[in-house]
N, C-alpha and C positions, 0 to 999 in steps of 0.2 A: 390896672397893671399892664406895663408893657413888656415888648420884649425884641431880644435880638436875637438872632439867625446866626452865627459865623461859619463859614463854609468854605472848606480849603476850595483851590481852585481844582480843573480835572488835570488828569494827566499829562503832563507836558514833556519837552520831548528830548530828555535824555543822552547826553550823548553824540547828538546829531548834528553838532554844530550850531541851533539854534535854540539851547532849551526854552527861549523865549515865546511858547507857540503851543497851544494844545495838538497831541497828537490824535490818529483818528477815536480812538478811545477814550479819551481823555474831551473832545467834543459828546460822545456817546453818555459819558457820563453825566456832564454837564445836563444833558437836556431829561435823565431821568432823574437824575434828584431836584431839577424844577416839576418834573410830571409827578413826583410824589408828593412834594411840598402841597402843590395845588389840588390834589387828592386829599389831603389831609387838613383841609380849610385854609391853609395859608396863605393868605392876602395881605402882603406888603405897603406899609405906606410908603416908601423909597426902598431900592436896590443902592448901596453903596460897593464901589470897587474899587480898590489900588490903582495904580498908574502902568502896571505891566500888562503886556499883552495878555500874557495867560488868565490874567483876572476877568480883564476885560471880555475875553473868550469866552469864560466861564460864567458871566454875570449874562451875555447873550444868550447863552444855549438853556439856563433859568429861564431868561424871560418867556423861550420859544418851548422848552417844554410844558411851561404853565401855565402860559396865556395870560400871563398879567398885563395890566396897560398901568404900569404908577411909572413915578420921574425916577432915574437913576443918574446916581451921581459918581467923581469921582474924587476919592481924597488922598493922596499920594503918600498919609502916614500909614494907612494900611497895605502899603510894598513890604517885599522880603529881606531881610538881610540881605549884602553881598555873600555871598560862599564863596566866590573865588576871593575877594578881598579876605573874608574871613582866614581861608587857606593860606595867603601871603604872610599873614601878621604870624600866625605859627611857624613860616617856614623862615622867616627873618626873624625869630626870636629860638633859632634850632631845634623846632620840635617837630618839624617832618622834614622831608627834601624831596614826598613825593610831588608831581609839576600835574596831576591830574585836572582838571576843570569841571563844570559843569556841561558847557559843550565839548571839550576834548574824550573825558573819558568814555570808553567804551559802552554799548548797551545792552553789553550782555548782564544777567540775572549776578554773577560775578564779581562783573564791573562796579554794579550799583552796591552791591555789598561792599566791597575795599573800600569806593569811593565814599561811602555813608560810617564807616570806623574811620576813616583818616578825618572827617567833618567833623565827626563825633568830639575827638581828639582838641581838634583845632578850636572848636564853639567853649569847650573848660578854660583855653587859655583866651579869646576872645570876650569873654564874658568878666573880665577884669579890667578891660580898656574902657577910655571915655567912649567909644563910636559905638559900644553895647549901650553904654548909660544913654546916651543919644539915641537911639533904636528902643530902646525900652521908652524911655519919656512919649517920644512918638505916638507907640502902641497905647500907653496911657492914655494920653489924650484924644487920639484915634476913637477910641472906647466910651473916653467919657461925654463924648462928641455926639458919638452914637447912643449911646443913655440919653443923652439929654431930649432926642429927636424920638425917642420911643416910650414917654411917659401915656399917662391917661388911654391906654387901649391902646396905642400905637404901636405897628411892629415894623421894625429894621431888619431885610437882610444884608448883611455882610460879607464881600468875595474876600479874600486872601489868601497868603499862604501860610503853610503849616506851622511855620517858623513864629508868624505873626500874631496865628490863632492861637498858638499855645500858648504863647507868651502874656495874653490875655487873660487865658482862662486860668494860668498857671497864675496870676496876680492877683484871682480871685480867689482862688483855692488856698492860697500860703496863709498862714496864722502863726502867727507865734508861741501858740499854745499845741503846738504840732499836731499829730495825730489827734489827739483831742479833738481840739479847736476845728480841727477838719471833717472830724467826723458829729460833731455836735452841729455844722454847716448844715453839710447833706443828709442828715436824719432829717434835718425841717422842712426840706423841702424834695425828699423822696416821696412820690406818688404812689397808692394802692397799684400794686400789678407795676410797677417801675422796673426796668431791666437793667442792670451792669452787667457787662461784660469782660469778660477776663479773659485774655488767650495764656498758654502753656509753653514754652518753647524753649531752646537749649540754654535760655539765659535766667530763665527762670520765667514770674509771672506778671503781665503788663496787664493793667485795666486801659481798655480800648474807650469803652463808652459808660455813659451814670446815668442814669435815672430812663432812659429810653421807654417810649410809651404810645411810640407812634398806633399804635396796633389800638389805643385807645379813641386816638382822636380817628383812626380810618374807620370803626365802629361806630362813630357818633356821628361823620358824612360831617360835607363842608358847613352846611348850615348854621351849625351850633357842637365843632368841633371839641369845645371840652367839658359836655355833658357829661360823661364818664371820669373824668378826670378827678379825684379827691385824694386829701391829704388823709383824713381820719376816719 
């Protein structure tokens, strides 16, 4: 059994004219979700990463919190949507007239709220055009690219962004037998002692994470990582 890794990239920067760039946090990050990865036995046969800097950033500060030595590669289906392009096609079909950006708006706590409800907005009407269907195939194939290089024991991590990974995991999650069908999924493959998480907030409740189990594999030491780990 193999498996893949997908891993937004760290924080990038906002606002600042450059959001193409991890900020000092956003390297910080980077280098400890490699330093846990590697605590928790995970040993990469390839690093793969998007074509933007921030991935690329993000896929080094991995390597350097873990200490892996395998090949990394890059493959340019796993890049983000445009957002400012995204924002255009909304505001030339009149459904906003705000002019904010990725680097133009602001970085205040504020900022990034407005500017994440007007995306919000703009991604429902963007998600109806060919350039999503084109973004989505990508991701597809991006995936199944990376499936194919992670069979027989083989494990793939994956840099990208949020936008990319969800879209991913969102492709694997959809059934057509709805909630059922999704939840008949992750019953087969929720682990003893498995964690979800749910946050609570003004909009109601978001599952953050599924099956989390790290706390297993850090108990069992890199040697033989998922001795604890059982279905039944």
């Amino acid at each position: 059994m193999g498996a893949i890794h997908l891993v937004r990239h760290g924080q990038a920067s906002f606002g600042t004219g450059d959001y193409d760039r991890l900020s000092e946090l956003g390297h910080e990050q980077a280098r400890l979700a490699g330093q846990d990865m590697a605590a928790r036995g995970l040993r990469p046969d390839v690093v793969i990463h998007g074509g933007m800097r921030r991935q690329r950033e993000t896929a080094e500060g991995l390597l350097a919190g873990a200490g892996w030595d395998c090949p990394v590669e890059v493959d340019p289906r796993w890049a983000e949507y445009d957002a400012d392009a995204v924002l255009d096609a909304a505001r030339e079909a009149g459904l906003t007239s705000d002019a904010g950006t990725l680097d133009t708006a602001g970085s205040s706590d504020a900022a990034k709220r407005a500017f994440q409800s007007q995306l919000d907005a703009a991604l429902g009407h963007w998600a109806g055009l060919q350039a999503f269907a084109d973004y989505r195939a990508d991701a597809d194939a991006a995936l199944a690219a990376a499936a194919e290089r992670s069979g027989s024991g083989r494990t793939t991590v994956v840099v990208s962004s949020a936008g990319t990974v969800s879209l991913a995991v969102a492709g694997l999650l959809a059934d057509p037998e709805g909630v059922v069908g999704v939840w008949t999924r992750l019953q087969r493959v929720t682990v003893n002692t498995g964690i979800a998480r749910v946050v609570v907030g003004r909009g109601g409740m978001t599952c953050i994470a599924v099956n989390e189990h790290q706390h297993l594999e850090r108990a069992a030491g890199p040697d033989d990582p998922r001795r604890y780990v059982t279905l039944r």
